[in-house]
C-alpha positions as CSV (number, residue, x, y, z in Angstrom):
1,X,-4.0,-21.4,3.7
2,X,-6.9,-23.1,2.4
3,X,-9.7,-20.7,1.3
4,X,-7.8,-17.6,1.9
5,X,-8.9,-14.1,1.3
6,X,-6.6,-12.1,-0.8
7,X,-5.9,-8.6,-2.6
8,X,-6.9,-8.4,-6.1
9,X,-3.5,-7.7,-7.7
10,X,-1.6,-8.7,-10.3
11,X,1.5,-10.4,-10.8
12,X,3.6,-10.0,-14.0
13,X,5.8,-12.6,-14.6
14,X,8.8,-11.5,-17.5
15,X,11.8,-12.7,-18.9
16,X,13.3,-14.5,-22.1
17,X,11.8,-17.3,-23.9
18,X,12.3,-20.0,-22.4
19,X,13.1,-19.0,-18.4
20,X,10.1,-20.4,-17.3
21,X,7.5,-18.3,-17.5
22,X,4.7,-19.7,-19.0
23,X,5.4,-22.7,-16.2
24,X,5.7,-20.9,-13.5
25,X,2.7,-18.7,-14.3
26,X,0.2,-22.1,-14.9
27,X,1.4,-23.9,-11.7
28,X,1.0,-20.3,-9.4
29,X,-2.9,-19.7,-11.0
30,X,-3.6,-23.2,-10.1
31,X,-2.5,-23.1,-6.6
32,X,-4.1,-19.7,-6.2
33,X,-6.9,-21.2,-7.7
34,X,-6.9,-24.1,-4.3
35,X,-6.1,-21.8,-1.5
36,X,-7.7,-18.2,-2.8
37,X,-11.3,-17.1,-2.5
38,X,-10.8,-14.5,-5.5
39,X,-10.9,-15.6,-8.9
40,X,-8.0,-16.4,-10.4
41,X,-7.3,-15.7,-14.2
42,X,-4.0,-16.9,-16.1
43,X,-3.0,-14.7,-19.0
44,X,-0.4,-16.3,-21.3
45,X,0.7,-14.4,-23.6
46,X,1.0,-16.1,-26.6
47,X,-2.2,-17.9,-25.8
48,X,-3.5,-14.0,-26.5
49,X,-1.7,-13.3,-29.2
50,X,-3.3,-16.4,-31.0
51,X,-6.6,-14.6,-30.4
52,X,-5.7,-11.8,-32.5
53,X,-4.3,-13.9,-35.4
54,X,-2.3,-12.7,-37.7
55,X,-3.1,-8.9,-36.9
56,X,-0.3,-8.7,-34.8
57,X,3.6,-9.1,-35.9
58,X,6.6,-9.5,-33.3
59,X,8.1,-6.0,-33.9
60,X,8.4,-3.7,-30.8
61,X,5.1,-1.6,-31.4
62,X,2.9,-4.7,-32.4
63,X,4.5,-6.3,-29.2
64,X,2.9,-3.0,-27.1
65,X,0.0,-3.2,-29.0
66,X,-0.8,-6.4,-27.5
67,X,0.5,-5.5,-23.7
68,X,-1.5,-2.3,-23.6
69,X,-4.7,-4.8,-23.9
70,X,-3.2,-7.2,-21.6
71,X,-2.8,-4.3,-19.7
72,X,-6.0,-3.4,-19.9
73,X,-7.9,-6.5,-18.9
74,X,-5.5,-7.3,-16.2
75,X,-6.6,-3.8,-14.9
76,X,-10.2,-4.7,-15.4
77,X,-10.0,-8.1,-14.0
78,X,-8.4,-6.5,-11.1
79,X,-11.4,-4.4,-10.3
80,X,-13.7,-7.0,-10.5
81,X,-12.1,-8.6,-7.6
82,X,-10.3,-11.3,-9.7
83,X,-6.4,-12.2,-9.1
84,X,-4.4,-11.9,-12.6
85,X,-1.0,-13.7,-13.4
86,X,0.3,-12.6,-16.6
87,X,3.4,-14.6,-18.1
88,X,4.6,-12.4,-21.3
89,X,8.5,-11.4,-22.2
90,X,7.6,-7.7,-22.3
91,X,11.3,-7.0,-23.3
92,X,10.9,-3.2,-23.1
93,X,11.3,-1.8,-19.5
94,X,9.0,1.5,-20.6
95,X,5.9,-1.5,-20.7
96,X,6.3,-2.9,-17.5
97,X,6.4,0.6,-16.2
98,X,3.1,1.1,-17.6
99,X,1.7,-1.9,-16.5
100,X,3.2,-0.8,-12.9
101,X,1.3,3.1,-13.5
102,X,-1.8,1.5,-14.6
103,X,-2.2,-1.2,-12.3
104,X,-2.8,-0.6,-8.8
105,X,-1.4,-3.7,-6.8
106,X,1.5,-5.1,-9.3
107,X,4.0,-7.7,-8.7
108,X,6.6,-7.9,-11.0
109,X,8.6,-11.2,-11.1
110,X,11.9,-11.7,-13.2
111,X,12.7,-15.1,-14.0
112,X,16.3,-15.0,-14.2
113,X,18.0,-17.1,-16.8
114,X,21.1,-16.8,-18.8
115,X,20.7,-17.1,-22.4
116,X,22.6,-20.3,-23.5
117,X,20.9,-22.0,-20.5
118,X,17.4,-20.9,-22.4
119,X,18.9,-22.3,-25.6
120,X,19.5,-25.2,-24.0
121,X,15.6,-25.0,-22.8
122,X,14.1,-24.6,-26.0
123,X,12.8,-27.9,-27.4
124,X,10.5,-25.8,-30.2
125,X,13.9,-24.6,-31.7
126,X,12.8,-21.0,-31.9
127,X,16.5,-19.2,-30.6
128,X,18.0,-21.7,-33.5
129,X,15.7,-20.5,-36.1
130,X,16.5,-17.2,-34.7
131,X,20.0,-17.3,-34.8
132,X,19.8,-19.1,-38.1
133,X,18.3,-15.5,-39.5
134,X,14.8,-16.9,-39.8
135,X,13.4,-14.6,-37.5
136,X,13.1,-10.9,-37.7
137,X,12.7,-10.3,-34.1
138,X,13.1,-12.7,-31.6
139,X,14.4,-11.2,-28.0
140,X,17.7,-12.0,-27.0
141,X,18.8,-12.7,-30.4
142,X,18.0,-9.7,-32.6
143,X,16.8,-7.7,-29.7
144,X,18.0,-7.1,-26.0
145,X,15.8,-7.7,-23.2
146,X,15.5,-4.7,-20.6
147,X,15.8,-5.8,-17.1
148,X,14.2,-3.5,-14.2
149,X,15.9,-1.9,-11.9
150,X,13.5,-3.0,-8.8
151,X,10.7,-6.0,-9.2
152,X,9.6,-7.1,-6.7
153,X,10.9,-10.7,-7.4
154,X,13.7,-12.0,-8.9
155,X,14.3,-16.3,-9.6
156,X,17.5,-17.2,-10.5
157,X,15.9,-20.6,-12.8
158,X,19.0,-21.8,-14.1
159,X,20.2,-22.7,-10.4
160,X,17.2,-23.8,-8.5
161,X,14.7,-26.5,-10.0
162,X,11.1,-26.0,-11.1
163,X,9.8,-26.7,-7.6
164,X,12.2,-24.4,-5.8
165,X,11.1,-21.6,-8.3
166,X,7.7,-22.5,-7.8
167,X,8.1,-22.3,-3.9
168,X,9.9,-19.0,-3.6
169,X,7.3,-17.7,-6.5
170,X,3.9,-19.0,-4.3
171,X,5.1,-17.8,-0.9
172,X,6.0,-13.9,-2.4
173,X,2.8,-14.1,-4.1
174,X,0.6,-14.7,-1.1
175,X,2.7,-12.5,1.2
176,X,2.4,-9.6,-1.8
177,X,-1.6,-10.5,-2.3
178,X,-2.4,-11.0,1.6
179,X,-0.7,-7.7,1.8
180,X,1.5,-9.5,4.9
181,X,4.6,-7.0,3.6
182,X,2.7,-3.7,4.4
183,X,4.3,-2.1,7.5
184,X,2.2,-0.1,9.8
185,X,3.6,3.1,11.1
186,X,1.9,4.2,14.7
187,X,3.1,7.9,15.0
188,X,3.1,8.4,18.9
189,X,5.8,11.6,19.3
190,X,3.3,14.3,20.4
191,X,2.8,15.4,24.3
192,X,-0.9,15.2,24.4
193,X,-1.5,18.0,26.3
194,X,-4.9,18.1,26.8
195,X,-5.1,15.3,28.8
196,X,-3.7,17.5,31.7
197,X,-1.8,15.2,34.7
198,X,-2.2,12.3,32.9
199,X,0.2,12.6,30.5
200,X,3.2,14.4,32.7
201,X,4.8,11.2,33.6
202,X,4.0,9.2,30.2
203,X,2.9,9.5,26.6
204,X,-0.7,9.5,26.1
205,X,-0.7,5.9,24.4
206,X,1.1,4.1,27.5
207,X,-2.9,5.3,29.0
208,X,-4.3,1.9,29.5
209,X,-8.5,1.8,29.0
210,X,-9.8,-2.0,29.7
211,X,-6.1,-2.9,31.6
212,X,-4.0,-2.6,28.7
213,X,-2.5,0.5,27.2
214,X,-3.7,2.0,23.7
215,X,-0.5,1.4,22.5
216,X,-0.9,-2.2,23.1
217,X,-4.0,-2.9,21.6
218,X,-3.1,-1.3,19.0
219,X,-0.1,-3.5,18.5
220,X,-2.3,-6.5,18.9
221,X,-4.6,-5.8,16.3
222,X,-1.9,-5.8,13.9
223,X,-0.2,-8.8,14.6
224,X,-3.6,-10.8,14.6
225,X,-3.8,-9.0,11.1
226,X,-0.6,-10.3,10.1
227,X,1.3,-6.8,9.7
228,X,4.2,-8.0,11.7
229,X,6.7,-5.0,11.1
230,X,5.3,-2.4,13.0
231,X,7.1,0.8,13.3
232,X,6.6,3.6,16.0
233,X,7.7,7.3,15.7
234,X,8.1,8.8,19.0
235,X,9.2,11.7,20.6
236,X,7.8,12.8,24.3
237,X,9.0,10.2,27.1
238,X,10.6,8.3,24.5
239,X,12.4,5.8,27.2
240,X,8.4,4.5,27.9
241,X,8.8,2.6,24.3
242,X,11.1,-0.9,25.2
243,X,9.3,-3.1,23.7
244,X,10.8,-5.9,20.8
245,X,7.0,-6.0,18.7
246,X,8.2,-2.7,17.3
247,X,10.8,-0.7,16.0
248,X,11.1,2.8,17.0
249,X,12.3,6.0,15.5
250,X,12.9,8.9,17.3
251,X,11.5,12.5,16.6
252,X,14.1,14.9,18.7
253,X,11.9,17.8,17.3
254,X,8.6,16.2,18.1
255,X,8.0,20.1,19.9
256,X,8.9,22.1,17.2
257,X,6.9,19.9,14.0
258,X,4.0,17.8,13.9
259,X,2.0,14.5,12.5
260,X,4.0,15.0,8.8
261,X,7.3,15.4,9.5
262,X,7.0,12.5,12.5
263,X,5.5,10.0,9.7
264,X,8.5,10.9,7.7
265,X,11.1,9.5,10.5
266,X,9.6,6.8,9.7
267,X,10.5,6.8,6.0
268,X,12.4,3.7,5.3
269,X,9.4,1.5,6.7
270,X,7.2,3.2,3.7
271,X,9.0,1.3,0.5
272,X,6.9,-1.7,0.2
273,X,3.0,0.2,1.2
274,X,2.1,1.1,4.8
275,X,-0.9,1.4,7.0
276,X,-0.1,4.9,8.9
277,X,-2.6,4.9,12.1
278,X,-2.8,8.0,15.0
279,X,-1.5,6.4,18.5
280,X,-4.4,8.0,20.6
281,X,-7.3,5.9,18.6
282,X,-8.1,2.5,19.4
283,X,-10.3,0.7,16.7
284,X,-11.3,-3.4,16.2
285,X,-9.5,-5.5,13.8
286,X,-12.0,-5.0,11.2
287,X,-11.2,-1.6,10.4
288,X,-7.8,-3.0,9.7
289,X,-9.2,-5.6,7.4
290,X,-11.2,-3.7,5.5
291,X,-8.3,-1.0,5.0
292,X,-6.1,-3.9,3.5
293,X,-8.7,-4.5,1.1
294,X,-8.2,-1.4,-0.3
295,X,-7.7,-1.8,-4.1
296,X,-6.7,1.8,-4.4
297,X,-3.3,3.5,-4.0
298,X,-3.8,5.9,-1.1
299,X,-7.3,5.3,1.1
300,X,-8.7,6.7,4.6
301,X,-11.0,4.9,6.7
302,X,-14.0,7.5,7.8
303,X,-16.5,7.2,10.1
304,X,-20.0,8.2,8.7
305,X,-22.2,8.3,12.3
306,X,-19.4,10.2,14.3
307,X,-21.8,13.5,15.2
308,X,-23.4,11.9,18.5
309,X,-19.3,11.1,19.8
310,X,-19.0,14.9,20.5
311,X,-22.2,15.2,22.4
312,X,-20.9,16.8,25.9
313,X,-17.2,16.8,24.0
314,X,-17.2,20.4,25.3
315,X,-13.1,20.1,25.5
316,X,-13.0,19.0,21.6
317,X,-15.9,20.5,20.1
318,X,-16.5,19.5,16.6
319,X,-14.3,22.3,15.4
320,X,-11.3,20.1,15.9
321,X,-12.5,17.0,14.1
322,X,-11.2,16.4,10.9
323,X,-14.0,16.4,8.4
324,X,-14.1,14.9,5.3
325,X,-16.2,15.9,2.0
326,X,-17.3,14.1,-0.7
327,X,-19.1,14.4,-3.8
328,X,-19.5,10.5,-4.4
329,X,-18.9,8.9,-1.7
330,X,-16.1,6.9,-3.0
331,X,-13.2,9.9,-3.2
332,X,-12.6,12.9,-1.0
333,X,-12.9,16.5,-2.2
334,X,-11.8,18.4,1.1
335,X,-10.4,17.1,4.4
336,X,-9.8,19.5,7.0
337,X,-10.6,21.0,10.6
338,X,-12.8,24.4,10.8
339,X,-15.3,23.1,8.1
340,X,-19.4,23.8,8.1
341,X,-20.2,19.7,9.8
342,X,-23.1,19.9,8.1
343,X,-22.9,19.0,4.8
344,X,-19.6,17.1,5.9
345,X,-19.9,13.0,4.9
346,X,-18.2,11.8,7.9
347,X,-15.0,12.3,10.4
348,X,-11.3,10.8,9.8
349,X,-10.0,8.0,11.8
350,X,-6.3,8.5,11.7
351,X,-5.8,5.6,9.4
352,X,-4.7,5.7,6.1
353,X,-3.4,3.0,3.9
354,X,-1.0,4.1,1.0
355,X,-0.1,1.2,-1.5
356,X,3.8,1.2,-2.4
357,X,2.5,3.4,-5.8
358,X,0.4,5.6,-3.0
359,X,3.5,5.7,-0.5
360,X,6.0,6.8,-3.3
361,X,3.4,9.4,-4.3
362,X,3.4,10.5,-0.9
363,X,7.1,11.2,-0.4
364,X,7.7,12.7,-4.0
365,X,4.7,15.4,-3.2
366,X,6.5,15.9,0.5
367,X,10.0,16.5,-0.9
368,X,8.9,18.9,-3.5
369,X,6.9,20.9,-0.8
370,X,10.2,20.6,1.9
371,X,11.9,22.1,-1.3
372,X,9.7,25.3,-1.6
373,X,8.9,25.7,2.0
374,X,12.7,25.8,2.6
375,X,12.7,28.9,0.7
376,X,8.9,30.0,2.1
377,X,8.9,29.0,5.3
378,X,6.2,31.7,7.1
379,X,3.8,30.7,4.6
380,X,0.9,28.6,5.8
381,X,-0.1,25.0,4.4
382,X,-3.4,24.4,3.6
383,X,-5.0,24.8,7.6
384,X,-1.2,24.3,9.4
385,X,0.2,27.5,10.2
386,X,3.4,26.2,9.3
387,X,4.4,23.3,6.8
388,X,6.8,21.8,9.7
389,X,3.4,22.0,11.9
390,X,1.6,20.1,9.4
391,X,-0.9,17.3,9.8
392,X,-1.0,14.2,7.8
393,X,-4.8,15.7,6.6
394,X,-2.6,18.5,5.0
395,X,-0.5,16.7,2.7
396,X,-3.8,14.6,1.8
397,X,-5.4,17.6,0.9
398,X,-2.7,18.9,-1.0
399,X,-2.8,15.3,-3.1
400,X,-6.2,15.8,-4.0
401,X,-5.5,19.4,-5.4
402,X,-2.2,18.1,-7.2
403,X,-5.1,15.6,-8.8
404,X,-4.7,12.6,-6.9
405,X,-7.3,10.3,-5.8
406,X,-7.9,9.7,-1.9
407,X,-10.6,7.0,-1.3
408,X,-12.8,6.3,1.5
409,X,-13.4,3.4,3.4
410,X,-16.5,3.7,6.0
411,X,-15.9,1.8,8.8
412,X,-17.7,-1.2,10.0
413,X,-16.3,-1.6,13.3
414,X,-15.9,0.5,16.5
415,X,-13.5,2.9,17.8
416,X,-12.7,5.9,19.8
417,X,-10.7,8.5,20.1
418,X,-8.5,9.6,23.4
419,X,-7.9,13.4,23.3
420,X,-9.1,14.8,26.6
421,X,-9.9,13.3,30.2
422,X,-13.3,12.2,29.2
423,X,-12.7,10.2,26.6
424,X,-10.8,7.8,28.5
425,X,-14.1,7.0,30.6
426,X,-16.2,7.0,27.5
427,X,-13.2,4.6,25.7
428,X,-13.5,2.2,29.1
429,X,-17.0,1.8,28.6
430,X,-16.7,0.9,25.0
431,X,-13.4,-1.5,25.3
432,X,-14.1,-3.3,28.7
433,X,-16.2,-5.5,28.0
């Protein structure tokens, strides 16, 4: 683990005075500090408050005051590539769920610990003092501490020592920050019928190019990423999927919808951020890589120099490709088929990376549109003629005019696309090598 690369994120580390936090908090930066590449900052949070002096009281709105600037810098930090662990009680569940909004990868970490036990703790005698009325506010005592429904982590430290605590807290970190929870999602239900008798007896990713099938290699390029639970939504020839790498879910209507609904088979593998990928592309590790670098909740990787693919293409002109617009090169403003190439910034991949924020995003937009098209359903969405026959560049289309950011990744590495007959030649050329 020694000079590992990791997401900029940060981990927010709550609970009662006394449960461990500011302990916890100094012996995590320091062994993030040994193993990480990113810069590591520790934000205590009375080590902050002491920088504001006495302008600052312990009341609940002085308390926010502080932790929306915490906030704030953590944020900052967070951008600038640098790894933040803040230890602060943050009593009030309404702050951490600010913290949660404003920050794009956050950890939250409960340290566990029952209030006598923390009594017990206390060598500066503050809960005494506090109990002794010599304290206005002091949480636990005068005011209740709000636990979350959902962090991410919860240690029990009255049961398991310091190291044990420590242990559990380090290895959740680095599998939060190296991003090893995401799941990938491989949507593989479709017929591909343009690939004429190639596909009558299979689905188009058991093709092989370079003696192993697309499926496969894409597979393998996520395990040597270290996304181990991979997910695959299929449909057509389902009994060709048998393999233990994977889990499958099955699309029974895989004729009737399209690319959205499949994805959403798939649901339960979305909680914790997923990397959603087309199975009829094949693409080198480092388009994976850079996708899990994302700092951002919901991101595309786009290639910039794909014009000279559909030279000869005649079977997918560039009609079909899915373009994608920009007006900074960092967001998208339009993503669709059917749009003037020319002024377009570059073609989608198939692979988007929503964060968990990004994935929940995702699902509440999709459930409010299932909702209305229930009771519309002949109205067209966005360029499907149907919302069951949507594409995944539908919904992300419809998040952009709801006001949410999609960002762009352009790609480093190679990849192609296997659509028709001829790309499988042109895709042998590329991958056999």
């Amino acid at each position: 683990m020694i000079n590992q690369k990791l997401i900029p994120g940060t981990i927010w580390i709550t609970g009662v005075s006394a449960s461990g936090k500011s302990t916890l908090g100094e012996g995590l930066s320091r062994d993030l500090k040994s193993i990480a590449v990113n810069d590591v900052k520790f934000l205590d949070g009375e080590a902050i408050r002491e920088e504001f002096g006495d302008t600052y009281g312990y009341g609940t709105s002085d308390r926010n005051a502080i932790l929306d600037k915490t906030i704030q810098m953590a944020r900052k930090y967070n951008e600038n590539g640098t790894i933040v662990i803040v230890s602060t009680i943050s009593h009030k569940r309404a702050i951490r769920q600010k913290a949660r909004d404003t920050i794009t990868n956050f950890m939250e970490v409960f340290l566990d610990c029952p209030l006598d036990i923390c009594i017990e703790r206390d060598y500066k005698g503050h809960y005494q003092k506090a109990l002794n009325g010599e304290y206005e506010n002091f949480i636990g005592i005068t005011e209740s501490y709000e636990i979350s429904e959902s962090p991410e982590l919860v240690i029990n430290t009255k049961s398991l020592t310091i190291v044990e605590s420590h242990e559990i807290l380090l290895r959740n970190v680095i599998s939060f920050l190296g991003k090893t929870a995401v799941k990938a999602i491989i949507v593989a239900a479709g017929m591909g019928n343009r690939m004429n008798h190639l596909t009558e007896e299979k689905p188009k990713c058991m093709l092989e190019v370079g003696g192993k099938t697309i499926l496969d290699r894409l597979i393998d390029n996520f395990l040597n990423c270290g996304i181990l639970n991979i997910n695959v939504v299929v449909g057509y020839k389902k009994e060709h999927f048998d393999d233990d790498r994977y889990q499958c879910f099955v699309n029974h209507d895989y004729e009737n919808n399209n690319i959205l609904h499949s994805l959403f088979y798939a649901e339960e593998a979305m909680n914790s951020g997923f990397l959603f990928s087309y199975s009829d592309i094949i693409y080198d590790e480092a388009v994976i890589c850079q996708m899990l670098e994302s700092n951002s909740d919901i991101t595309i990787a786009v290639d910039c120099n794909w014009l000279e693919y559909y030279d000869g293409r005649v079977d997918h002109p560039i009609s079909e490709a899915e373009l994608v617009f920009t007006e900074d090169r960092k967001t998208v403003t339009l993503i669709r088929k059917d749009a003037d190439y020319k002024n377009a910034f570059g073609e989608f991949l198939g692979v988007a990376y929503f964060s968990k924020r990004g994935a929940e995003i995702l699902k509440a937009v999709f459930y409010d549109l299932l909702q209305y098209y229930s009771e519309n359903p002949h109205q067209t969405f966005h360029t499907a003629k149907s919302f069951e026959k949507a594409y995944l560049t539908d919904i992300l289309q419809e998040l952009i005019n709801r006001g949410y950011s999609v960002y762009i990744v352009q790609i480093k590495g190679n990849w192609s696309e296997i659509d028709i007959p001829r790309d499988l030649t042109v895709s042998e050329q590329l991958w056999n090598k």
